[in-house]
N, C-alpha and C positions, 0 to 999 in steps of 0.2 A: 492303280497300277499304271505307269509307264510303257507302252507295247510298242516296239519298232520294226525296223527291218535294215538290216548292216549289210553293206558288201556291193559287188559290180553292179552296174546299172545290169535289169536283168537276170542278176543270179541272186538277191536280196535273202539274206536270212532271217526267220520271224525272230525275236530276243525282246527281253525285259529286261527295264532297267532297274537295276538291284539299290537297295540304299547305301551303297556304299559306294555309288557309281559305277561301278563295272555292270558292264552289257555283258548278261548271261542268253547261252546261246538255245532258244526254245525247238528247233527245229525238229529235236527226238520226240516233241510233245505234239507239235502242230506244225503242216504242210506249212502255213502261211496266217498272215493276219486279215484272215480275210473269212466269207461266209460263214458257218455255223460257227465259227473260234468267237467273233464278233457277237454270236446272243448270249442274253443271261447264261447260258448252261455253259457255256463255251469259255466264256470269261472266268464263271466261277472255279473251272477245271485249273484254269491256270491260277487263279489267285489260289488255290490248296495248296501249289508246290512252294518249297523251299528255294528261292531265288540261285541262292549260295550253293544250293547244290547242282543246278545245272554249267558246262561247260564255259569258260568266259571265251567272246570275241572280242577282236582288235576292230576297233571303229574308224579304217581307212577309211570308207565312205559310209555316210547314213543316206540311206534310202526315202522315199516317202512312206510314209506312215501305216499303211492300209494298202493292201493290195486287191483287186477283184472289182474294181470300183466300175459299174457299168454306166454310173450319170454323176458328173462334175457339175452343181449347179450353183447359180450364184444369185444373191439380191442387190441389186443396186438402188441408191440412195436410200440407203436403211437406217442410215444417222442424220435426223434433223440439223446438226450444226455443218455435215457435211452438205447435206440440202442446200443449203443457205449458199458456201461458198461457192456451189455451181452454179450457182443464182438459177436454180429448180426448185419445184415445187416437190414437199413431201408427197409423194404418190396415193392413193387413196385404197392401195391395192398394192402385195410388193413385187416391184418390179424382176423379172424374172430370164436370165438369159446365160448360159451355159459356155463352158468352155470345151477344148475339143481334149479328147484324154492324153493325146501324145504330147498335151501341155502339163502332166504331172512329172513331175521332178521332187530329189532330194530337197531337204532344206539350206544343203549350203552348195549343193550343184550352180557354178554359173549359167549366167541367165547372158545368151547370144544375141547381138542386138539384128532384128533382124531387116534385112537387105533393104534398103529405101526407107527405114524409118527415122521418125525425123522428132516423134512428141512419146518417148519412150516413160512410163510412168511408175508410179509404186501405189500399194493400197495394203495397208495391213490388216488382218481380219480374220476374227473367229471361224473356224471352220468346224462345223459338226458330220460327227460320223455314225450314220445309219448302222444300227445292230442286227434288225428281224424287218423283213417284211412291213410296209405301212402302208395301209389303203385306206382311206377315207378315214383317219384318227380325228377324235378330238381332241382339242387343245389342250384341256384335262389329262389324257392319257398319252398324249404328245413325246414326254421326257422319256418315258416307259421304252420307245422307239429308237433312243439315241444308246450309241457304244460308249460315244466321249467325245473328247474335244481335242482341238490341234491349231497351230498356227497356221495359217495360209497367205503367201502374199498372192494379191489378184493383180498381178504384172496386167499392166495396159497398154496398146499403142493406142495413142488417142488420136491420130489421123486417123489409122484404120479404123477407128470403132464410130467415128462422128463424123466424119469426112467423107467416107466413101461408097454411101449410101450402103444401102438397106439394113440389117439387126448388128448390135454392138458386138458378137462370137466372134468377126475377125479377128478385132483388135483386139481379142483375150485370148486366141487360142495357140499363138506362136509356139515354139517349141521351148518349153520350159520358163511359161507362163503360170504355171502353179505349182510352187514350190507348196512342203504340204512336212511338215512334221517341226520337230525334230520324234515327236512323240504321239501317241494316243494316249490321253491322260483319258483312265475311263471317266465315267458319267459320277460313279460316287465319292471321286476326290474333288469333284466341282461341287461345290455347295450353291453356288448363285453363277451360272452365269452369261446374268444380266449385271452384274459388279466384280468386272475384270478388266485393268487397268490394262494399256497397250501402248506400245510406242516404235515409232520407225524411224533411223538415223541415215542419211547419206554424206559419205567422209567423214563421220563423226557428227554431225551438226545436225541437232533433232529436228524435224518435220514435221512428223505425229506424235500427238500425244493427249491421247481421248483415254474412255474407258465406252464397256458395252455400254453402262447406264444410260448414255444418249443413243441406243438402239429406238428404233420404232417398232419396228417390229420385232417383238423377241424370236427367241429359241423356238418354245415352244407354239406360239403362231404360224411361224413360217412350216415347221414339221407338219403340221395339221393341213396349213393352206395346201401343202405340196401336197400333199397325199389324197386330197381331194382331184387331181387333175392326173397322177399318175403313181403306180407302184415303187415306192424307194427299197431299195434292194441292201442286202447289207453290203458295205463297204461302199457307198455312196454317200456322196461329198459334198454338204451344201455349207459356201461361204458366203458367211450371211452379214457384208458390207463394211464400210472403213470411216472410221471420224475424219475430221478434217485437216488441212494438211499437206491434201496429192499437189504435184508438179501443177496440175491443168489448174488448180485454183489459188496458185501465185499470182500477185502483179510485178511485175510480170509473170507470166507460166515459166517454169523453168521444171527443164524435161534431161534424162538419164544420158550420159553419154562412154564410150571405151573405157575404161579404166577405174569408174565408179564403182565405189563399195556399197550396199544395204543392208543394213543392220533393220534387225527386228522381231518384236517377240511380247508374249503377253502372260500376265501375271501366272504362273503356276503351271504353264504347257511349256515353256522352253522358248530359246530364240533362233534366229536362222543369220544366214549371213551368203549374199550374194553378189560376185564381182560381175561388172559388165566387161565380155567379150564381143569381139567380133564376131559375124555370123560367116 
């Protein structure tokens, strides 16, 4: 299934996306996409219904994907090849550092540049979404824990995240620094995904263009790892790193500025698309 959320920033309707394309509107079904709708029980509830038979919405705006989300997490340098280009060391442990939530946004809401910055970035990246409760899982039973998957871009400012001392959350957590859908593609229309192709285009002109396969850490380790340090909640958010490509590892760097378009999107979740505005 396909699970979204349509409409004002705010007033977001929970909907599926029917195989015909039209976004069918679930809200007579479910409050939201979000806590119990997100477990097994929850899910299967909706996969019983007839798409076609619920009401269709007009998709003026899509929403982020998931709603309820109490921790936005993310891994950084989780792709070997992207390792390389920051001229960093594969980590021995994956690095672990969180965005602030008022940085969740639609996937094609523009992204504000914000006041004083100057090394505005992009990162495209799987992002997985917690279903039930995970304390201390193993790696084994790791996938059992995930809803689905979704695109994420992990918007950077990379002055604020390397410049300005102390932990990298500044420079992640601007205001609509993490765009997050177009979709929840549950967990059982992904068959592998550690082999899903992705790519990010600014004004048309590809940047990235990896696949998970050069993940280091997978899916299912990173689930495990977290959950060993804290309780993942359902509708929680962990995007787990970007191949190679970002602005900071051009020669020269070459970083976002007004009027710039981003495209991007990965095999079988859908793509996003975000214009740079002013702040």
């Amino acid at each position: 299934m396909k699970l979204m959320r349509v409409g004002p920033q705010g007033a977001e309707k929970p909907a599926i996306l029917a195989e015909d394309g039209s976004i069918r509107d679930l809200s007579g079904v479910v409050e939201d996409i979000k806590g119990d709708v997100l477990s097994p029980e929850g899910l299967a509830k909706i996969a019983a219904l007839d798409p076609m038979s619920l009401p269709e919405l007009a998709a003026d705006r899509i929403g982020p994907c998931v709603a309820g989300t109490t921790k936005f997490l993310c891994i950084g340098l989780n792709y070997a090849d992207h390792a390389e280009e920051a001229g960093m060391q594969v980590p021995p442990e994956p690095v672990l550092f969180l965005k602030g939530l008022t940085a969740i946004c639609g996937p094609n809401d523009a992204t504000p540049l914000p006041r004083g910055s100057e090394k505005l970035d992009w990162e495209v990246e799987l992002a997985v979404i917690i279903g039930k409760p995970a304390k201390y899982v193993s790696e084994a039973e790791a996938l059992d824990y995930v809803a689905g998957y979704a695109v994420s871009n992990d918007v950077s400012e990379r002055a604020y995240q390397t410049e300005r001392a102390g932990q990298w959350t500044k420079g992640k957590s601007c205001d609509n620094f993490a765009p997050l859908g177009p979709w929840l593609v549950t967990r059982d229309e992904v068959a592998d995904p550690q082999a899903l192709k992705m790519w990010l285009t600014v004004n048309g002109e590809t940047m990235q263009d990896g696949a998970t396969t050069t993940m280091v850490y997978g899916v299912a380790h990173v689930v495990s790892y977290l959950s060993q340090f804290m309780t993942l909640m359902p509708g929680d958010v962990i995007s787990t790193g970007t191949p190679p490509g970002v602005g900071m590892g051009m020669k020269p760097p070459r970083y976002l500025k007004v009027g710039d378009v981003v495209e991007l999107g990965i095999e079988g979740l859908g793509q996003q698309r975000q214009e740079i505005i002013a702040d």
